[in-house]
N, C-alpha and C positions, 0 to 999 in steps of 0.2 A: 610110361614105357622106358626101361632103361636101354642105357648106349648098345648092347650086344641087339635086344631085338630091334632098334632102331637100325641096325647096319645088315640083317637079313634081307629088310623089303629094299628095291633103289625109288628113289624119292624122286620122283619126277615133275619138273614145274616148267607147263607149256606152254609157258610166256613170260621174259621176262626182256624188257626193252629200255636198259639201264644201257648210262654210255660204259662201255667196257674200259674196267681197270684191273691190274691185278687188286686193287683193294676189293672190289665187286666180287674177283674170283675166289679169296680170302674168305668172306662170306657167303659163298657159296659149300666152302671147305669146312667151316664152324657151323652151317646149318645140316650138315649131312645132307646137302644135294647133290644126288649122283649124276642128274640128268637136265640140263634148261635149252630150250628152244629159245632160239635169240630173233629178232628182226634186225634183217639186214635192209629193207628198202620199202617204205612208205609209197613215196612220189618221185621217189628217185629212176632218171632210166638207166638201161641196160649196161650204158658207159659207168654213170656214176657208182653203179650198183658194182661192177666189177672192182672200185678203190676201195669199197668198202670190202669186198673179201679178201682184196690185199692186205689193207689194217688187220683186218681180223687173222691172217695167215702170218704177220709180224708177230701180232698178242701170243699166238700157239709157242711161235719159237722162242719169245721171250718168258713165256711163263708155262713151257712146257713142265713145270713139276705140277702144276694145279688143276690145266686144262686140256682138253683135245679134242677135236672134230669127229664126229661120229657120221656116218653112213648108213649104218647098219644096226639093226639090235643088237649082232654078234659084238660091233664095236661099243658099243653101249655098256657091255657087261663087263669088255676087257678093258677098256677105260675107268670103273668103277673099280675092278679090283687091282686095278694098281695103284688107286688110292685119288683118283682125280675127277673131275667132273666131266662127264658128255657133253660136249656143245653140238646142238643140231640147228642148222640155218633154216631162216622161214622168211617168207615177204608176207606182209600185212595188205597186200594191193597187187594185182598185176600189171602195175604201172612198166617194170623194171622188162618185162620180155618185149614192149613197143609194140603189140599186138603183132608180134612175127613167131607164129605159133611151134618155129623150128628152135625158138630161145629156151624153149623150157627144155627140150634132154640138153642143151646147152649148161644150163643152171645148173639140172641135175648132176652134171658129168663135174662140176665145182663144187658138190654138195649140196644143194641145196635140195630141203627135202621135203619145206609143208608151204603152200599157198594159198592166202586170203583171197577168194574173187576179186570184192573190193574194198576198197576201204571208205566208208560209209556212202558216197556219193555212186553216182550211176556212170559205169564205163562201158565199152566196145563187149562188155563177156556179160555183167551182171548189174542189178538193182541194189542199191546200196540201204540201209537202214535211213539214212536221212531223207529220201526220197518221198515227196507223198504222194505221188504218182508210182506206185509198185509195177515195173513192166518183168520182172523175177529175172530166171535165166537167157541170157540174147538165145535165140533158135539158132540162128548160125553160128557168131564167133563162139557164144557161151558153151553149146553145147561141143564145138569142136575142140575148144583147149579143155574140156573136160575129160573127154577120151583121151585125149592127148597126157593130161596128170595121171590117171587113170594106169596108159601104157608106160611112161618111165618111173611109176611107184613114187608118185609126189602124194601126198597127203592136202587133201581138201579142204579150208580153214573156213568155214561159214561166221566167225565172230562179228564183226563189222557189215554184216549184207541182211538184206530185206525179209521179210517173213515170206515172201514170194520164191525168191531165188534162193532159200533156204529149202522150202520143202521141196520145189522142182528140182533143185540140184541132187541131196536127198534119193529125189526119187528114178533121176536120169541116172548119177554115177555108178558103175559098175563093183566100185569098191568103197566101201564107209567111209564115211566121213566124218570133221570134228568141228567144234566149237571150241577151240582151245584155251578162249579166256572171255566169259558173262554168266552171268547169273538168272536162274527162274524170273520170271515177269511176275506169273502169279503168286510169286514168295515176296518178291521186294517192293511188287505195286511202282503205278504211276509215274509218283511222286518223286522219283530219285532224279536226279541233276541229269545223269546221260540217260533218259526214260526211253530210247529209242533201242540202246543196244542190249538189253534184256532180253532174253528167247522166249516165245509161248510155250506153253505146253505142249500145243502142237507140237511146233519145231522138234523138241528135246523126246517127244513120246515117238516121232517118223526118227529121229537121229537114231536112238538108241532101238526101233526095231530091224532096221538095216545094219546093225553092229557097231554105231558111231560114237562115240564120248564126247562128254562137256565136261569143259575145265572150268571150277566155281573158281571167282576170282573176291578178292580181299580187297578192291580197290572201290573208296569210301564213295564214289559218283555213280556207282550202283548198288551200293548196297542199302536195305529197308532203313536203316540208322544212320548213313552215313559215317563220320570219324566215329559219330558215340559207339558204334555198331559195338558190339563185344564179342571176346572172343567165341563166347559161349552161343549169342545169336549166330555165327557163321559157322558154328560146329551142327546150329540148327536148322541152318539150310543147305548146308550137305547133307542132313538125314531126310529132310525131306525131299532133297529131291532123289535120293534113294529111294524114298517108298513112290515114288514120282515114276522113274523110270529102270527101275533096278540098280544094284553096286555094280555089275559091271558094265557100266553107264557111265561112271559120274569121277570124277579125277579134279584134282587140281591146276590151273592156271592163271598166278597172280596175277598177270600184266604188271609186275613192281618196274616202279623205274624210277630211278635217281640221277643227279648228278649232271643236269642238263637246266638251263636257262628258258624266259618266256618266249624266244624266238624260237626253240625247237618245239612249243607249242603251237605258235604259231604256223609253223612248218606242216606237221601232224594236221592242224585242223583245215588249213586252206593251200597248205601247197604254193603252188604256182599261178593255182586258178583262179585264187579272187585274192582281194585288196583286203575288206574284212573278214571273221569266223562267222560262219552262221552260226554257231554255239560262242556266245561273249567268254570274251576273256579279262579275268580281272589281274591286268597287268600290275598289281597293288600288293596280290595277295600270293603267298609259295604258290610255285609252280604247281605243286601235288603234296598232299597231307598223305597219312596212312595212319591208319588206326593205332593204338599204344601199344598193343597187344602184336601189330607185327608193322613192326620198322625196318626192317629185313630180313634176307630170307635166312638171316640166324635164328627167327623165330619158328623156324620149321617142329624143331626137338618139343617146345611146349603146345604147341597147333597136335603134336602126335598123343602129347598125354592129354589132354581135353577131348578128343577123340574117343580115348581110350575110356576114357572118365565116362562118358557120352556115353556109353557102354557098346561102342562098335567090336565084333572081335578081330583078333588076329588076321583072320582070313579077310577080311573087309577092311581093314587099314591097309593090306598088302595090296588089294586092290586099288582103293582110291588114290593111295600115295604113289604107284606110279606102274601095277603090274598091268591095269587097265589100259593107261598108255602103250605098255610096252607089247601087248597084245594086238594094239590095233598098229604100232609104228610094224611089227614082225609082218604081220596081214597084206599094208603098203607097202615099206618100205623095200621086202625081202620077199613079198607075193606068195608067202605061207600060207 
């Protein structure tokens, strides 16, 4: 695919949890990405979670020629053609609202605009994927901060939560919902290192008939190959799960993230809450590998002609690569 039709579709990637730099933004800017959904708070609370949008409202004004904060689709598009990329905020957890259900038009009123129930473990709202006791959506708190995302047009992040509180939520929220960065279970099997955060079929056939998207992600702890994976295997399970759940289903969400040390691992995987990770950490070994085929999200441009090669058409790359997003962000975020 050459540069002109690469710059028709906006390239949307909904998830990316790299520590912010302008170097980050740089390559965001040489991959043709108009649009990334950043996380702002894991296990962080509502105090800490406000420095981080200060840092991040520094980053804008110091690197306003690259980046800017989006709200809106409308902002999405006017940010794109003025030549820079969309930043849209997200929590990976709802650690950050301290279960005071009045924090979320709070967040929202600061931008932020997509919410993971939780992140993998069991809290006050939902059942986390790590859980082997699945209790899905809380009846009380769950379902009330659900209306609540629902009424200020926050978007619903199922990635990280249980097959339970996937489809209950799915089927309680008034507004679609996403998966914004895993991969098919019945494509990648088992056997993969994070074997817990892969979607059923299920999940992804209920996501996608309530109007919802999943983001395939490129990160080698769920993929069927791991780093060998090729470019070519991951061009092959976006098609399947195209014929899986239809193209306008099915989007991109690397989860890439660089540029951070074994304690922000440690962080992510145990928080505050315990001493070790229930998922081992090989304190020995890189933080995170990624395939050779995409070391950043500069590799977007060759991810489009493999695609292309794949024989997806025009109309079908403009979808996955980010109109499908932009479809469902219009829906939430703008109640279109």
């Amino acid at each position: 695919m050459n540069t002109v039709e690469q710059q028709d579709a906006i390239v949307v990637d909904c998830l990316q949890y790299s520590k912010p730099t302008r170097e980050r933004f740089l390559e965001w800017k040489n991959g043709d990405v108009g649009c990334v959904h950043v996380t702002l708070s894991v296990w962080e609370t509502a105090r800490e979670t406000l420095s981080v949008i200060g840092r991040w409202n520094d980053l804008f004004a110091e690197n306003s020629d690259l980046v800017a904060l989006a709200r809106t689709t409308a902002d999405i598009h006017e940010i794109v053609r003025s030549g820079r990329t969309a930043v849209i905020f997200g929590f990976q957890n709802t650690t950050a609202f301290d279960d005071d259900i009045r924090l979320v038009k709070v967040f929202s009123d600061l931008g932020v605009r997509i919410a993971q129930l939780t992140y993998n473990t069991q809290n006050s709202i939902a059942a986390g994927c790590w859980e082997d006791d699945d209790s899905g959506l809380s009846t009380h708190v769950g379902r009330q901060f659900v209306r609540e995302f629902n009424e200020v047009g926050m978007l619903i992040d199922l990635s990280h939560c249980s097959e339970k509180t996937s489809l209950q939520t799915i089927d309680f929220s008034s507004d679609p919902v996403a998966v914004t960065h895993a991969n098919p279970l019945e494509f990648v099997g088992r056997d993969v290192e994070l074997n817990r955060r892969p979607k059923s079929s299920e999940v992804l056939r209920a996501l996608a008939a309530r109007g919802g998207v999943v983001g395939l992600s490129p990160y080698v702890r769920m993929l069927k190959n791991g780093l060998k994976t090729t470019e070519r295997e991951f061009v092959e399970m976006i098609s399947w799960t195209v014929d899986l759940v239809g193209v306008d289903h099915v989007a991109i969400g690397t989860d890439f993230y660089t540029g951070y040390g074994v304690e922000a691992v440690k962080w992510w995987r145990m928080g505050r809450w315990g001493r070790e990770s229930p998922v081992p950490i090989d304190e020995q070994a890189p933080v995170v590998e990624w395939p050779a085929w995409f070391q950043s999200p500069t590799a977007f441009p060759s991810l489009i002609v493999a695609m292309q090669q794949a024989g997806f058409s025009r109309t079908e790359l403009d979808k996955i690569l980010g109109g499908n997003w932009l479809r469902l962000f219009a829906e939430v975020f703008d109640g279109e």
